[in-house]
N, CA and C of each residue as an Amber inpcrd file, in Angstrom:
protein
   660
  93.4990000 118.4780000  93.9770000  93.6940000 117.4850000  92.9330000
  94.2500000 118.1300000  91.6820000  93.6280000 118.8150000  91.2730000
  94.2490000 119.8480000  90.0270000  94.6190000 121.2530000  90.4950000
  96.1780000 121.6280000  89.9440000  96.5930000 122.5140000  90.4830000
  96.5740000 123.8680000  89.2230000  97.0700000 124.4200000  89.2870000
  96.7940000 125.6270000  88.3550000  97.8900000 125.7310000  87.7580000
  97.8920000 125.2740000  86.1110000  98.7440000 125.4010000  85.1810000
  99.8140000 126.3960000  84.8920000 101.2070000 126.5230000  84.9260000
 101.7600000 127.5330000  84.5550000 101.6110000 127.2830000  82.3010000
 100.8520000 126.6600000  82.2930000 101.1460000 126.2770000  80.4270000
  99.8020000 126.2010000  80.1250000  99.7010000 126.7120000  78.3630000
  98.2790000 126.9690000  78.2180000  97.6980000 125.1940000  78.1510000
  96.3390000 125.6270000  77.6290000  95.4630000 124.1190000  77.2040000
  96.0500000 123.7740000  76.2910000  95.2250000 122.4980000  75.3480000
  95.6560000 121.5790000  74.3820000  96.6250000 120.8440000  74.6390000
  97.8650000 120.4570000  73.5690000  98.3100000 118.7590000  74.5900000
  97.5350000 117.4820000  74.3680000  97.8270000 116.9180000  74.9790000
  97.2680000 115.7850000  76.0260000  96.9680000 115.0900000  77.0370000
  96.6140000 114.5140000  77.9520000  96.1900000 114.0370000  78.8900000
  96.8740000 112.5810000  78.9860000  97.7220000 111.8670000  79.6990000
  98.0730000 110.3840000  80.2060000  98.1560000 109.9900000  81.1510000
  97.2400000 109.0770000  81.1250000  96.8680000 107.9440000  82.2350000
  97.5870000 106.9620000  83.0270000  97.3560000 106.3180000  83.9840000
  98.3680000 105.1300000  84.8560000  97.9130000 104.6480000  85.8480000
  98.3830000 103.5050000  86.4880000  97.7460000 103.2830000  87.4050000
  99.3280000 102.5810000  88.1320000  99.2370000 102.3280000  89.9970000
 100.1370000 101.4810000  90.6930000  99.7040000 100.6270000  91.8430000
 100.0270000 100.0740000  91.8210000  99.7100000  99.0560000  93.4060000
  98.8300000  97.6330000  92.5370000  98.4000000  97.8190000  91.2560000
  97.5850000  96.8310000  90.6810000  98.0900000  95.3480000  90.8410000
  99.4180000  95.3080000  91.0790000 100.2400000  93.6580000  91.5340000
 100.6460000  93.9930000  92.9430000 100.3950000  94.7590000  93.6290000
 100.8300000  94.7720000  95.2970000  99.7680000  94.5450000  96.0130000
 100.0170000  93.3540000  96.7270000  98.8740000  93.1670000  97.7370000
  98.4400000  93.4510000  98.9700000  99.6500000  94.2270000  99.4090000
  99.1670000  95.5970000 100.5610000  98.9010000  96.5960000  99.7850000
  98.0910000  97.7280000 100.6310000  97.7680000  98.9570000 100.0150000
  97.2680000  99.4760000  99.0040000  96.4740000 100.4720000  98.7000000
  95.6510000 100.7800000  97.7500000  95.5150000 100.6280000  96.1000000
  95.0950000 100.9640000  95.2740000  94.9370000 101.0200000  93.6690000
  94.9720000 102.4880000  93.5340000  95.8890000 103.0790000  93.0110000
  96.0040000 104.2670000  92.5460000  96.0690000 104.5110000  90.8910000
  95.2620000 105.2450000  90.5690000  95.2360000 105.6350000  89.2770000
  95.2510000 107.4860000  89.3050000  96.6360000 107.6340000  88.0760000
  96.7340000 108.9250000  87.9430000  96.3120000 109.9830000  86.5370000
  96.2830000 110.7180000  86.0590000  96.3110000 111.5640000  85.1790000
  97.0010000 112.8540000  84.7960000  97.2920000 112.9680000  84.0340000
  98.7270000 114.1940000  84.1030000  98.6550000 114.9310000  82.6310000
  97.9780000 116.2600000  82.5470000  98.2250000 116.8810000  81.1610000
  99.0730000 117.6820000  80.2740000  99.6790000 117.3660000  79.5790000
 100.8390000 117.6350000  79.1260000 100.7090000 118.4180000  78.0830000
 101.1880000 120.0690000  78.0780000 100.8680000 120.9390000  77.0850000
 101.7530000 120.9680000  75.8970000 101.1980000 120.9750000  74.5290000
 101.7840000 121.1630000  73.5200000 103.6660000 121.1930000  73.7820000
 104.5390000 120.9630000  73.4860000 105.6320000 121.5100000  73.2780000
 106.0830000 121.2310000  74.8420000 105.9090000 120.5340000  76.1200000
 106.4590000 120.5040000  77.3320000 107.2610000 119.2470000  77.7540000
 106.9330000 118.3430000  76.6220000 107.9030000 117.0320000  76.5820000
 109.2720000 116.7330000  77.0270000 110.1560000 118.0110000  76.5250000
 111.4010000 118.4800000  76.6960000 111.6740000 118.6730000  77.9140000
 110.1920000 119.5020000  78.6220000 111.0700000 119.4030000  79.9160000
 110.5710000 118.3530000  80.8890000 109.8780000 117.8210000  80.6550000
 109.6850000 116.3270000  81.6230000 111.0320000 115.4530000  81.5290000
 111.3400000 115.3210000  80.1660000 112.4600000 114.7110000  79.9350000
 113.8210000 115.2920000  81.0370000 113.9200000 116.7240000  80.6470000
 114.7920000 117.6050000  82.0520000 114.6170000 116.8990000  83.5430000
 112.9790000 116.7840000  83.9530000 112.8390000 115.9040000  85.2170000
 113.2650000 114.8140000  85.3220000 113.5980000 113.8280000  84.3710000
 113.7310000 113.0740000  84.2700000 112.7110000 112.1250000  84.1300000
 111.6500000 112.3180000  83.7180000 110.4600000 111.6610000  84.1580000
 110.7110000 110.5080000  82.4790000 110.2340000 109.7730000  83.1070000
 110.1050000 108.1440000  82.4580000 109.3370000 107.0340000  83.1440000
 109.5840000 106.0580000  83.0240000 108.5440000 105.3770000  83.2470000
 108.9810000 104.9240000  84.9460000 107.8120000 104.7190000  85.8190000
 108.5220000 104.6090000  87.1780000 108.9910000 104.0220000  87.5530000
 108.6800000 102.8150000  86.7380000 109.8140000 101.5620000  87.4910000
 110.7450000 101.5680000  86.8150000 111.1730000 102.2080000  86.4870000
 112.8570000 102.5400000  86.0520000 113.4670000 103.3480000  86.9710000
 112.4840000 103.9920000  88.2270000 112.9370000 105.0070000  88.6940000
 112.7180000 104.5770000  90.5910000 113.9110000 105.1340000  91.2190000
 114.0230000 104.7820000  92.8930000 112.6180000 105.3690000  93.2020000
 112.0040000 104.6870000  94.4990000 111.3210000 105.5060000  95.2840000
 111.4410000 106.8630000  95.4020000 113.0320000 106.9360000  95.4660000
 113.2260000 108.5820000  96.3870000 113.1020000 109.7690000  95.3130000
 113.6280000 109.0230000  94.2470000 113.4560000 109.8480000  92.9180000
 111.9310000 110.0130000  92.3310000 110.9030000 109.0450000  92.2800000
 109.9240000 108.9080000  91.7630000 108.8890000 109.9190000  93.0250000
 109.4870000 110.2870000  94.0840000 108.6490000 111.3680000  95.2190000
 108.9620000 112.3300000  94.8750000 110.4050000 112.7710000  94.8030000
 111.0660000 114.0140000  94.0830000 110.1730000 114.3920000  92.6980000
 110.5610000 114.0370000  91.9880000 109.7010000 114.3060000  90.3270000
 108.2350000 114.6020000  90.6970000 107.3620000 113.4580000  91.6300000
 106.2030000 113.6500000  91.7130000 105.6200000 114.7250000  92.1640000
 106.1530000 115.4990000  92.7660000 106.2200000 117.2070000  93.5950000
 106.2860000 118.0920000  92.8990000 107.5690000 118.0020000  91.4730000
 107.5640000 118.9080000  90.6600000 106.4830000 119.2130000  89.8870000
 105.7020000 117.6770000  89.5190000 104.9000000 117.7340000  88.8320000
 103.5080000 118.3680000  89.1380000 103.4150000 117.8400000  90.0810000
 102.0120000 118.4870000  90.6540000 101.8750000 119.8040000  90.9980000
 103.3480000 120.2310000  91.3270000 103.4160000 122.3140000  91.6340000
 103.2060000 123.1500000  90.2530000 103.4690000 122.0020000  89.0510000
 103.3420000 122.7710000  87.7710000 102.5130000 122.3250000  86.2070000
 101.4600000 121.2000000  86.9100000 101.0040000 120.5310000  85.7230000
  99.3100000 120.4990000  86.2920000  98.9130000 120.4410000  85.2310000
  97.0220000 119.7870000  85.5490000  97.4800000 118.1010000  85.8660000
  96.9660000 117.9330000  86.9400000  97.0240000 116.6130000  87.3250000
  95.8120000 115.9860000  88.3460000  95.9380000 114.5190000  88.1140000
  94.1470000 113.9940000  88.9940000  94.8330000 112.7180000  89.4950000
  94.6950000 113.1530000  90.9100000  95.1570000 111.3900000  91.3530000
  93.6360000 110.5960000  92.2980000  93.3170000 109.4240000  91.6600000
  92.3060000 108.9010000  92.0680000  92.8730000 107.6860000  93.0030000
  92.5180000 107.4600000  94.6570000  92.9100000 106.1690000  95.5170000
  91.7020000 105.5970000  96.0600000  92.1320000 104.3690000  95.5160000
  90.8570000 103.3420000  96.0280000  91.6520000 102.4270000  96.5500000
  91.2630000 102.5800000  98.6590000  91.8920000 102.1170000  99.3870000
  91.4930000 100.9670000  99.8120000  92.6230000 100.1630000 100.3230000
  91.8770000  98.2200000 100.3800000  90.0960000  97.6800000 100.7460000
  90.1200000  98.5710000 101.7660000  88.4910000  98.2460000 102.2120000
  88.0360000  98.6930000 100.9260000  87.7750000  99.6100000 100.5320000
  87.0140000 100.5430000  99.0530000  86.8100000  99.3200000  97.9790000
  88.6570000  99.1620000  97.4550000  88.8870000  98.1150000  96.6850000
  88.3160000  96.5350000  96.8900000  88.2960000  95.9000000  97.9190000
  87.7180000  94.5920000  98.0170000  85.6090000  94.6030000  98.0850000
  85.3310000  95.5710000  98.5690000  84.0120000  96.3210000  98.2540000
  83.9790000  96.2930000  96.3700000  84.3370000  97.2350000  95.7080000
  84.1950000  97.2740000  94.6090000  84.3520000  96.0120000  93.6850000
  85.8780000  95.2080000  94.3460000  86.1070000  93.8630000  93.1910000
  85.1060000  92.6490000  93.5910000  83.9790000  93.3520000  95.0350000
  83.2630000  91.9590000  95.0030000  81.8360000  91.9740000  94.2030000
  81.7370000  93.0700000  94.0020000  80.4780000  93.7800000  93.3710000
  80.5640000  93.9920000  91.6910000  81.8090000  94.2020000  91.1170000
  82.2860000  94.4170000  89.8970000  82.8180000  92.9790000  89.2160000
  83.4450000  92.1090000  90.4910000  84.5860000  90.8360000  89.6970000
  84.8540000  90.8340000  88.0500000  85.4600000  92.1100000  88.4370000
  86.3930000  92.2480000  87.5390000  87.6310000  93.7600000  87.5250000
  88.6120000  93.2190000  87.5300000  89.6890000  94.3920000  87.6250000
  89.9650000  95.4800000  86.6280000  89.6620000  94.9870000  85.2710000
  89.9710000  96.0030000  84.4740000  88.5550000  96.7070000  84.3840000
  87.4100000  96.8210000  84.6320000  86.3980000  97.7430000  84.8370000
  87.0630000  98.6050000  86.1090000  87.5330000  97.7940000  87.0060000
  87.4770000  99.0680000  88.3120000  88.7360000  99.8230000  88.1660000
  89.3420000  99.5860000  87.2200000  90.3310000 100.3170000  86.6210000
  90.1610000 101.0660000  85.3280000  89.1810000 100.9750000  84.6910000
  88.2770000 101.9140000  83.7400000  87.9700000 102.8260000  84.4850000
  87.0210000 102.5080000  85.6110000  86.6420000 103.3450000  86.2850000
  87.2350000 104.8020000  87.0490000  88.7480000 104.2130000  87.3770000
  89.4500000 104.8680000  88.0120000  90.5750000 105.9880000  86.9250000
  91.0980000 105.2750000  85.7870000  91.4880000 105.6430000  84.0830000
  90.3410000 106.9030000  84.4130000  88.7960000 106.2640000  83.8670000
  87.7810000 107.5580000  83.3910000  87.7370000 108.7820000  84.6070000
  87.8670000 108.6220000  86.0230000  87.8630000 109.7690000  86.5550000
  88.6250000 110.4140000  86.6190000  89.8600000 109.8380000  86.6690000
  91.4590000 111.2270000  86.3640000  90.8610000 111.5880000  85.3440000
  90.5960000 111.3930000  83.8700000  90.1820000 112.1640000  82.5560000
  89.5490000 112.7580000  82.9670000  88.3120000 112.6140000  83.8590000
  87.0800000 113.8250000  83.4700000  87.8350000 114.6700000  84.6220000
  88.1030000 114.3020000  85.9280000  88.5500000 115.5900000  86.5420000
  89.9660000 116.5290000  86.0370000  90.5710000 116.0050000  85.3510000
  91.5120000 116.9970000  84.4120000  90.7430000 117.9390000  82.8340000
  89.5700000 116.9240000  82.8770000  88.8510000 117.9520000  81.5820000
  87.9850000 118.9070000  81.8640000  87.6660000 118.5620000  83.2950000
  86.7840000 120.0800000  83.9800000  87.5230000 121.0960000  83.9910000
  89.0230000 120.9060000  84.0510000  89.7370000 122.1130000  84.4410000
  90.0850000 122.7670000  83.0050000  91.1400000 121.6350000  82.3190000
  91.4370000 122.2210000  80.9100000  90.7620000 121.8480000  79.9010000
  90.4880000 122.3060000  78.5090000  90.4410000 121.9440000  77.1660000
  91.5230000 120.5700000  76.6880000  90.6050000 119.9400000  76.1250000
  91.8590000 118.3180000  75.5710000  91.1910000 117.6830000  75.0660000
  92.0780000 117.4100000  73.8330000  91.1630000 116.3110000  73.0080000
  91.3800000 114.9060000  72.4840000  92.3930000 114.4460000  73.4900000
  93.3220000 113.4700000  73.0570000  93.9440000 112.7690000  74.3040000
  93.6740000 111.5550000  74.7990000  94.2380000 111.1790000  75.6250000
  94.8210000 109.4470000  76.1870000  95.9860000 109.3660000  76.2970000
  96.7860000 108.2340000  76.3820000  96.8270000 107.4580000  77.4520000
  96.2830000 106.1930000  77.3870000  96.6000000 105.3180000  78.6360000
  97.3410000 104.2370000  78.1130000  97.7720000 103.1480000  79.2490000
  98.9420000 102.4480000  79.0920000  97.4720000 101.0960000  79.1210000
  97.8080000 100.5510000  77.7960000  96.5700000  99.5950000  77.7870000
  96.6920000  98.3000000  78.8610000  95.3580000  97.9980000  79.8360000
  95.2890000  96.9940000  80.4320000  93.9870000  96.5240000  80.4710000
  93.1840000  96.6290000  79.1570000  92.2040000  95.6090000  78.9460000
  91.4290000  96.1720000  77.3720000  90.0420000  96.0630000  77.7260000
  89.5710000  96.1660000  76.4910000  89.2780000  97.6420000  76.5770000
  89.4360000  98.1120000  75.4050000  89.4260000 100.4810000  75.7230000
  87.7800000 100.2550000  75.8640000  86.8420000  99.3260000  75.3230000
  85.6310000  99.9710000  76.1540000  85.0070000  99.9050000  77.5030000
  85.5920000  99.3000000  77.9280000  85.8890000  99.7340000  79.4680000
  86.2700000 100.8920000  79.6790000  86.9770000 101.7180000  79.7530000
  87.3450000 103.1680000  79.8170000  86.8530000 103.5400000  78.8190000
  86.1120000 103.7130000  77.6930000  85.1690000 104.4270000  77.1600000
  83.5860000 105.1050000  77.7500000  83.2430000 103.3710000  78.3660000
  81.8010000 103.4450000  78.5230000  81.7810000 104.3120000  79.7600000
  83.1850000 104.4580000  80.5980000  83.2460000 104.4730000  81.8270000
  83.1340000 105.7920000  81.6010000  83.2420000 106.6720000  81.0130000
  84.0370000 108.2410000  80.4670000  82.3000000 108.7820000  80.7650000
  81.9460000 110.0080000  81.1990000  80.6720000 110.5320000  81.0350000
  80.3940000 111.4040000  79.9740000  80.1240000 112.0100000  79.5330000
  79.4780000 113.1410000  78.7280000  80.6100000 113.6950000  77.6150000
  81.6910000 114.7230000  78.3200000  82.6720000 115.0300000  78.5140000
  83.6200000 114.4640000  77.8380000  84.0700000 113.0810000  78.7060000
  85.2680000 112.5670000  78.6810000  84.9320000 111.5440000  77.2870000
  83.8570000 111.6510000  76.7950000  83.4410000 110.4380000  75.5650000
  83.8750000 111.5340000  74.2070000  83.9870000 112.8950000  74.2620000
  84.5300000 113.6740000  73.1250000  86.0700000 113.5870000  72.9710000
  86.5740000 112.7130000  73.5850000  87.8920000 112.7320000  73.4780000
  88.6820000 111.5870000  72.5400000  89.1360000 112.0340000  72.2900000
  90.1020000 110.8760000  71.0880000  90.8240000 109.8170000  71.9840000
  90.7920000 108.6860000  72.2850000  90.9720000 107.8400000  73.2140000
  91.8620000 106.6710000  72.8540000  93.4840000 107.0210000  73.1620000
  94.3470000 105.9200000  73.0290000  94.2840000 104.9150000  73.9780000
  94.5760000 103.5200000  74.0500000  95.2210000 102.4660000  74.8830000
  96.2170000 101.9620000  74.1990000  97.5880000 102.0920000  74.4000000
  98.6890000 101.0950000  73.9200000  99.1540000 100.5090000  74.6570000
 100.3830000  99.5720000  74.3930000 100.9500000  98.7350000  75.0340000
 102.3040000  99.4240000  75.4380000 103.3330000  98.8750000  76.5650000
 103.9950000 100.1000000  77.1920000 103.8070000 101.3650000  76.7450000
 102.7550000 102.0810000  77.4680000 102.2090000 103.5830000  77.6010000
 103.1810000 104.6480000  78.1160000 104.1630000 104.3660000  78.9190000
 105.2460000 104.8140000  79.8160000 105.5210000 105.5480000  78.6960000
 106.0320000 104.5090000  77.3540000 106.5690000 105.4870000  76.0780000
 106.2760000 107.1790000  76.0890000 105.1430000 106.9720000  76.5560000
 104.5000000 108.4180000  76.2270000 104.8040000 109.2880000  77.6150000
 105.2660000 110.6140000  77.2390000 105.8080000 111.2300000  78.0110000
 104.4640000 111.4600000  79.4500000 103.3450000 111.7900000  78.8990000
 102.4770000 112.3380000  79.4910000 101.8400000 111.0340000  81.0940000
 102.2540000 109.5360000  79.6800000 101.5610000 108.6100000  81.0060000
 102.4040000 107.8560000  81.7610000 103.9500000 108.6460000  81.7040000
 105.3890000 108.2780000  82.3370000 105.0260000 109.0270000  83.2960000
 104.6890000 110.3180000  83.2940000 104.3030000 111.3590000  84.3080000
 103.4270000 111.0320000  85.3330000 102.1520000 110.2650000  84.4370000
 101.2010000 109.8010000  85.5300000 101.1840000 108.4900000  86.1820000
 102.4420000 107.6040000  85.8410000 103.1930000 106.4940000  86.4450000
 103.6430000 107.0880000  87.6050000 104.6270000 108.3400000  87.3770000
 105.1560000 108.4550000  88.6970000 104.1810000 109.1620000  90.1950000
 103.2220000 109.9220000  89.2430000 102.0510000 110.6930000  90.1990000
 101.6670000 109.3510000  91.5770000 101.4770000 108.5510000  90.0850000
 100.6450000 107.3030000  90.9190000 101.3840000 106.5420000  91.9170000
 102.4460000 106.2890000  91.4490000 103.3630000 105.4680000  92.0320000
 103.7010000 106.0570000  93.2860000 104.2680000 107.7680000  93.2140000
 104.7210000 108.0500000  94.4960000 103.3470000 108.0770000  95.7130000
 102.3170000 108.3700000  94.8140000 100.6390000 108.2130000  96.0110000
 100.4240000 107.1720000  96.8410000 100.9440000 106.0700000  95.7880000
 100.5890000 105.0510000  96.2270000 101.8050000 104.4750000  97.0580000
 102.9110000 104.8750000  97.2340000 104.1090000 104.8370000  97.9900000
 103.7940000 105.0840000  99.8000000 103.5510000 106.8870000  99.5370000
 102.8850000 107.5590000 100.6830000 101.7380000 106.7380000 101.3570000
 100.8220000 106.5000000 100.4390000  99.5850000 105.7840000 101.1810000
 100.1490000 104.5030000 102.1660000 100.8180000 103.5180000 101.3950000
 101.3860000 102.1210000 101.9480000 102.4670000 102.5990000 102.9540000
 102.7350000 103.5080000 102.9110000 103.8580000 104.1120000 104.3990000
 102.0880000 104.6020000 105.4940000 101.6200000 105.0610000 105.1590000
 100.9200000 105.6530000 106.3240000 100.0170000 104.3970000 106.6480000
  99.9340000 103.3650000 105.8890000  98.6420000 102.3400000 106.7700000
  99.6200000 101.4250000 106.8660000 101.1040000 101.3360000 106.5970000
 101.9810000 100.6720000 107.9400000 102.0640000 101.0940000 109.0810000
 102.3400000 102.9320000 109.3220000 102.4620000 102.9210000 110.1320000
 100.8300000 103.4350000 111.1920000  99.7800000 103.3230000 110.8360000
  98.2380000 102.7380000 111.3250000  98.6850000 101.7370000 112.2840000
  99.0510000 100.3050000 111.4530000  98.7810000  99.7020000 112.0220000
 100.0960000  99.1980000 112.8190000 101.0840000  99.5940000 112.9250000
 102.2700000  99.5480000 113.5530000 103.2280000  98.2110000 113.0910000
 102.9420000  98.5280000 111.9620000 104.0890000  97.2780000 111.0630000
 104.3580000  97.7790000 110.0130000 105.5090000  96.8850000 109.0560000
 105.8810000  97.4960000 108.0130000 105.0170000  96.3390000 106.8110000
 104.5300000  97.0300000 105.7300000 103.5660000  96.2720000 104.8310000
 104.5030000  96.6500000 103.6790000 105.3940000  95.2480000 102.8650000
 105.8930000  95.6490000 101.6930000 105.1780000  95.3990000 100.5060000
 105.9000000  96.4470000  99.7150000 105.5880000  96.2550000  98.3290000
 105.4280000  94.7270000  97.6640000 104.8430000  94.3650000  96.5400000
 104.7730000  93.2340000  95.7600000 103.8850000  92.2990000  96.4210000
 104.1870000  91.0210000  95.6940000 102.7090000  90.0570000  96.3740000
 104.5390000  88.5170000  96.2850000 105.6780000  88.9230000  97.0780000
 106.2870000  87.5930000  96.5120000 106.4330000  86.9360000  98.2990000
 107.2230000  86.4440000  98.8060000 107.3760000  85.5990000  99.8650000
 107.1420000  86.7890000 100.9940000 108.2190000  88.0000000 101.0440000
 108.2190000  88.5950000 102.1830000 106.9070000  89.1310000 102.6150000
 106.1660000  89.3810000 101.3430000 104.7440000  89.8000000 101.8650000
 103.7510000  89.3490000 102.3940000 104.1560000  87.5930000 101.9320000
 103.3650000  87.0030000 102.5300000 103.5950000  86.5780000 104.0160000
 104.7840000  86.3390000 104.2100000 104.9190000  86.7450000 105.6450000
 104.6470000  87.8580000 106.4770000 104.8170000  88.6310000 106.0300000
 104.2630000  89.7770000 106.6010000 102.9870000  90.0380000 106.4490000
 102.0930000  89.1680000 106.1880000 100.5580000  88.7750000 105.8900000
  99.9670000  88.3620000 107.1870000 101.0550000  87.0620000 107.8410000
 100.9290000  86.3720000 108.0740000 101.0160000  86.8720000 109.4600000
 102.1990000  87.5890000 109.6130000 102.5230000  88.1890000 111.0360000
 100.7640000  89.4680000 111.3140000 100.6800000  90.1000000 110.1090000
  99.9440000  90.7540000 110.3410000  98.6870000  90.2330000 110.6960000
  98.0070000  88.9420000 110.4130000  97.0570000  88.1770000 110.8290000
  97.0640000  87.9070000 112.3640000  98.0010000  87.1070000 112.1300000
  98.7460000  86.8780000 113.8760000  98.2060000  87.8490000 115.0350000
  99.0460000  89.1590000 114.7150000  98.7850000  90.2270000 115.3410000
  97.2110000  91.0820000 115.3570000  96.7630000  91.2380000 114.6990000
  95.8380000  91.7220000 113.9950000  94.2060000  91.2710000 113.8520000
  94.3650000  89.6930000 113.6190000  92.8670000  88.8570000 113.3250000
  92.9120000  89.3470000 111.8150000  92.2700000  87.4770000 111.5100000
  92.0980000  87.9740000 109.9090000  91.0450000  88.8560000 109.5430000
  90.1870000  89.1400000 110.3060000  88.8440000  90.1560000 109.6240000
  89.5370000  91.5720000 109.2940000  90.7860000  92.0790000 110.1450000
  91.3660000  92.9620000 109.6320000  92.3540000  93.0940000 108.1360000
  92.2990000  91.7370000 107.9700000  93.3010000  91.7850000 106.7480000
  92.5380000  92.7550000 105.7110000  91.5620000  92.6100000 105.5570000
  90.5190000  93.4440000 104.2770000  90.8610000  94.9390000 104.3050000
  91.3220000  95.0770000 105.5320000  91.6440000  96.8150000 105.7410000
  92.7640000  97.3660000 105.3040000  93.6360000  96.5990000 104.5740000
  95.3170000  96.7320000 104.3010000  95.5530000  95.6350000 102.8210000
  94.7230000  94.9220000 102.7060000  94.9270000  94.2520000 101.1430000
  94.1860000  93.9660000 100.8490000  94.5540000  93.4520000  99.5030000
  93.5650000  92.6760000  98.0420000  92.9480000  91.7900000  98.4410000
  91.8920000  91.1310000  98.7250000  92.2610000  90.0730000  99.4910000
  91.4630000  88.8780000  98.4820000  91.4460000  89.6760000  97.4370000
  91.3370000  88.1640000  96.4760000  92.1190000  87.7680000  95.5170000
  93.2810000  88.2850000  96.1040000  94.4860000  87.2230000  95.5620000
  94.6230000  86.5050000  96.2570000  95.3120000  85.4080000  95.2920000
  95.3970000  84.2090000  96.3680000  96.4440000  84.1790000  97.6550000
  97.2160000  85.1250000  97.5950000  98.1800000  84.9530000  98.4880000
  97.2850000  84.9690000  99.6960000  95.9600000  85.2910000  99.7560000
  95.0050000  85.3070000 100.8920000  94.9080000  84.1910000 101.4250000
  94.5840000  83.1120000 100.9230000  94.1420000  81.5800000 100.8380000
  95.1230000  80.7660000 101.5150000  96.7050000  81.0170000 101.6880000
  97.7260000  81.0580000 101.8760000  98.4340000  81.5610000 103.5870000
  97.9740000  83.0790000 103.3320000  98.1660000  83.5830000 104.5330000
  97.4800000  82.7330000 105.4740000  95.9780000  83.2770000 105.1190000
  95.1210000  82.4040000 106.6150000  95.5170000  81.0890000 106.6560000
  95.6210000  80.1830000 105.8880000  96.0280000  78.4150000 106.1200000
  97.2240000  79.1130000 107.0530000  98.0960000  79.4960000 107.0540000
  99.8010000  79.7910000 107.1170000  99.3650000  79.8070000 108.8880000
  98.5260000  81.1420000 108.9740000  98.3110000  81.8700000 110.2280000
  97.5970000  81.1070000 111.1980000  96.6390000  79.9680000 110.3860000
  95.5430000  79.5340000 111.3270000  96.5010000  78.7100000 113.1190000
C-alpha cells in the first residue's frame, strides 16, 4: 500500500475517491502525499484531474505514481459496500470512512500536517472518522479538489484501482460490466440477472440504486 518515498516528509496528503456514480464494481478511495516542492513534476506526468484523462493514460500515470510517492489505496468491494450502506444508510460516512483510512495509513509512514480532500459532504464526517493521529492534522474539504495537485494524483490512484478491479469481476463472472449507472448498464444488469439470478447481483453492484428496482422488474 505505501511504497518507499524517493522525497523527504512534509507536503501534503490528497484525498479521492471513484466508482461513487458507477453501479458495477467497487468504491475506491485513494491518498497520495505530495512533498514540498514536487508539484512540478506531477504536472510533467501529466497528472490532473482523471476525468480529463483516458483510461489508458490514467493506468500509465497511476504506476508512476505509486513506484515513487507515499500512497494508500482503500477498496470496498460490492458485497463489502451493500453490507456497509445497509448498516450505515448513508454514503458520505462510508466515504469518511474510507477518506480517514488512506490519511491514517499514509501518516503511519510519513510526517504531515495538512491534508486535502475533494469535498463530498459535511468535513465532520472525515474528521470524527480520523483516529488519534489523523485528528492532528489540518483538514481541508473543497469543492473541485482535483485543483489540487496532490488529490488529482489520488483521483487517478483511485480511478485506475477501480478500473482494474471492474475488469477482473467482469471477467469472474464472464461478462463485460460497464462503467456509469446510464442505459447500457442497465442492460447489462439485466443480462447479468438473466444469466446469473438476482441474489448474485449484490456481488458486482450498488444495489441501492435504483437502477436495481428497474433491472429486476426488466429481468423478472
Amino acid at each position: 500500500m505505501n511504497q518507499p518515498s524517493l522525497f523527504p516528509a512534509g507536503g501534503h496528503i490528497g484525498t479521492d475517491e471513484s466508482g461513487k456514480g458507477d453501479y458495477f464494481g467497487p468504491l475506491v478511495v485513494a491518498g497520495f502525499h505530495l512533498p514540498e516542492g514536487q508539484g512540478g513534476v506531477l504536472l510533467e506526468l501529466g497528472v490532473r484531474d482523471s476525468k480529463l484523462i483516458s483510461d489508458n493514460r490514467c493506468r500509465d500515470i497511476a504506476e508512476a505514481l505509486k513506484a515513487g510517492y507515499r500512497h494508500a489505496v482503500i477498496v470496498i468491494g460490492p458485497e463489502k459496500y451493500n453490507e456497509l450502506h445497509a448498516r450505515m444508510r448513508n454514503l458520505n460516512k462510508m466515504l469518511a470512512w474510507g477518506h480517514a483510512r488512506a490519511i491514517e495509513n499514509i501518516l503511519a509512514a510519513v510526517p504531515c500536517e495538512r491534508v486535502v480532500t475533494d469535498q463530498f459532504g459535511d468535513e465532520r464526517f472525515v474528521r470524527e472518522a480520523l483516529l488519534a493521529q489523523g485528528r492532528t492534522v489540518e483538514l481541508i474539504q473543497r469543492p473541485r479538489g482535483e485543483e489540487d495537485p496532490a488529490v488529482a494524483a489520488a483521483s487517478i490512484l483511485a480511478r485506475a484501482e477501480f478500473l482494474k478491479r471492474l475488469q477482473f469481476l467482469g471477467r469472474e463472472w464472464g461478462m463485460d460490466l460497464p462503467k456509469g449507472a446510464g442505459p447500457p448498464v442497465e442492460a447489462a444488469a439485466v443480462r447479468f440477472v438473466r444469466t446469473h439470478g438476482r441474489d448474485a447481483l449484490g456481488r458486482v453492484a450498488k444495489t441501492h440504486f435504483k437502477t436495481t428496482g428497474r433491472v429486476l422488474r426488466e429481468s423478472a
